[in-house]
N, C-alpha and C positions, 0 to 999 in steps of 0.2 A: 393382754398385758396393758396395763392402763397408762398412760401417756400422759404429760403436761410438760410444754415450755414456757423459758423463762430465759432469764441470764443471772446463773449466779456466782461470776464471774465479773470484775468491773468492765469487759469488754463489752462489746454493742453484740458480738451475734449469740443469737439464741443457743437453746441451750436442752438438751431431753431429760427427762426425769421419769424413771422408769421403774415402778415400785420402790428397791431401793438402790439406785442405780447410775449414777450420774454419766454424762456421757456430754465431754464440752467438747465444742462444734467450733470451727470456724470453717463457718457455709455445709458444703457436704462434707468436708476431713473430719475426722475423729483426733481430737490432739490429746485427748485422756479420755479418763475414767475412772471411777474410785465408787467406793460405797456409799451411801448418803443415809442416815439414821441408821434403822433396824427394819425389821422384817416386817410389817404390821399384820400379814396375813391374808386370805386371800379373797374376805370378805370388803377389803377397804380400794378403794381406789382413791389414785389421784387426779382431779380433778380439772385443777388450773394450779396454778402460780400467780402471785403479785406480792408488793410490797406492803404485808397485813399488818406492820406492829411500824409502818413510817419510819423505818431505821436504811432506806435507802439499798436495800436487799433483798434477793426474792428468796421469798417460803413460799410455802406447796399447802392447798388447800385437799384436804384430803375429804373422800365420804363413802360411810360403809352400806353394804346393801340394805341395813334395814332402815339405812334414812340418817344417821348419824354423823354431821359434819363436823371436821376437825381443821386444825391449822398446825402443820411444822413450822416455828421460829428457825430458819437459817444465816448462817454467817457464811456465805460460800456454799460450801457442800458438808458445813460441821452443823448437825441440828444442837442450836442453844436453847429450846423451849419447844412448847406444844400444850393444845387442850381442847377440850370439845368447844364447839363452835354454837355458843347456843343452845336450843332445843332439838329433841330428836323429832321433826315435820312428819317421821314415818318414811316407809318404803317407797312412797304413790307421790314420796315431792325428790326431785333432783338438781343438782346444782347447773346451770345453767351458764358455764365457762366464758359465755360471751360477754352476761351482764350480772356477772358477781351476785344471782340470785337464785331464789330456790322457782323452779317452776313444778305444777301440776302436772 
């Protein structure tokens, strides 16, 4: 299952995103959950999270096995936007969660 935190929620604690899945956290409690977008399938994972379009919100950086990066636009947990990220690097480059780049 592919993983990424964030908070997309205006609180401070993080936050799991789980294909499409949301799961808001305060510390280890579970205080919801709700659906986040759609299904993308199970060639795509997510990635990381950050604030991709500056509107002070976390989206979800997604990327498919064959090397195809994407971006969820989130408001919360309602996706308002999305699209491919770029070029497709291929299967042999991965996104690199630490520092928002692609590595070999």
């Amino acid at each position: 299952m592919s993983e990424a935190t964030s908070g997309f929620t205006s609180r401070a604690a993080p936050h799991i995103a789980s294909l499409m899945r949301a799961m808001l956290m305060d510390g280890t409690t579970l205080v919801s959950g709700q659906n986040v977008g759609f299904n993308p399938g199970t060639a795509w994972h997510a990635v990381n999270t950050g604030d991709y379009n500056a509107d002070g919100k976390a989206d979800i950086l997604w990327q498919n096995d064959d090397g195809s990066p994407a971006v969820w636009l989130m408001d919360g947990t309602t996706l308002i936007g999305g699209a491919d990220a770029g070029f497709n690097p291929g299967s042999d480059w991965h996104v690199d969660p630490q520092h928002h780049g692609l590595l070999a």
